[in-house]
Each structure stands twice: as structure tokens, then as C-alpha cells.
N, C-alpha and C positions, 0 to 999 in steps of 0.2 A: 697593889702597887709596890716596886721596889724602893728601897729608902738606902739611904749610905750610911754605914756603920764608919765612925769620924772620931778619931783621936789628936786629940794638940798635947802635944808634951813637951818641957825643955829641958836646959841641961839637968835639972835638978828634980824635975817630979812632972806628974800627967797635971796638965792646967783643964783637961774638960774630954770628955769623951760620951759619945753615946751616940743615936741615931737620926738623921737628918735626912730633909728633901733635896737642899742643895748647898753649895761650899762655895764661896767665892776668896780666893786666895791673894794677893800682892805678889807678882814674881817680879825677878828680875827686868823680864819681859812685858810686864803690864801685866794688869788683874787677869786673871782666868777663871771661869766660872765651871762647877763641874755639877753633874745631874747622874742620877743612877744610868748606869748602861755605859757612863766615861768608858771610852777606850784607855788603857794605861797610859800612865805616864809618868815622868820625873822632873821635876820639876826645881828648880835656886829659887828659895824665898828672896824677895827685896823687904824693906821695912816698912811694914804698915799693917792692913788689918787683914786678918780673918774673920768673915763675916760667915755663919752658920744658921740657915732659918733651918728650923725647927716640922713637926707636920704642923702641926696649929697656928705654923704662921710665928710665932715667938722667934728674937733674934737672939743670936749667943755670939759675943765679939770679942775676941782676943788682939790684942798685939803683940805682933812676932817679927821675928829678925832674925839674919842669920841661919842660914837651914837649910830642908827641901821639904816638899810635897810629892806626895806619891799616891798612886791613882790606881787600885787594880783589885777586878772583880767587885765592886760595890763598896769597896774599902778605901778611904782617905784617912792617910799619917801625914802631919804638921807635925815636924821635929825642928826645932830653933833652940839655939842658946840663948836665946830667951824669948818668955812668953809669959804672959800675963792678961787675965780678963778685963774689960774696960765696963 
């Protein structure tokens, strides 16, 4: 099964990286949820959370602000000037 290789970093250092089933992000736009085989994309963070399950089901939640997301080939970047794990 394919999995997403997922990084959140902010202005100042990586807050969390590694591999995931799925991504659910805050955009400008409203939450969007992304799954392996996402078509690309680019995405404005809005302020709230990035929520990250894990394969086992475990959740990894940051809050982020200020930014964007990006979506391509099985790879998700959260870049915000700020971020921090909750």
C-alpha cells in the first residue's frame, strides 16, 4: 500500500516528519484531506491544525499558520512561520 512521506516545518526548524496514511490540513479554503495517489497541488494554510494519522492509526497534530501545502507524487510539505506540535 502507498503511504505519504510528510514533513511540517517552520520558519525556524522541521517540527515533524516521516510517513503517513493521510493528512488532513486547515486551508484558507477549508480543511482538505489528502490520501496517497493526491493529485498535486498548492495549497494557503489558514490557522489551525494539521492533523496526521500515522499506519497504526496513532495521530500526530501540529498547529500551523501562515504558509502553504504542497502535494506531489506521494509527498506532503507544511511550511508555516509557525508550527508547533499540540
Amino acid at each position: 500500500m502507498a503511504v505519504l512521506s510528510v514533513s511540517v516545518v517552520s520558519a525556524d526548524r522541521e517540527v515533524w516528519s516521516g510517513e503517513a496514511n493521510m493528512v488532513v490540513a486547515t486551508t484558507v479554503e477549508g480543511e482538505i484531506g489528502i490520501l496517497p495517489g493526491h493529485e498535486p497541488l498548492l495549497a494557503i494554510l489558514g490557522s489551525g491544525e494539521v492533523r496526521i494519522t500515522l499506519a497504526g492509526g496513532e495521530k500526530i497534530v501540529a498547529d500551523a499558520s501562515e504558509g502553504f501545502l504542497s502535494v506531489e507524487n506521494n509527498t506532503v510539505q507544511v511550511v508555516a512561520s509557525q508550527a508547533e506540535l499540540v
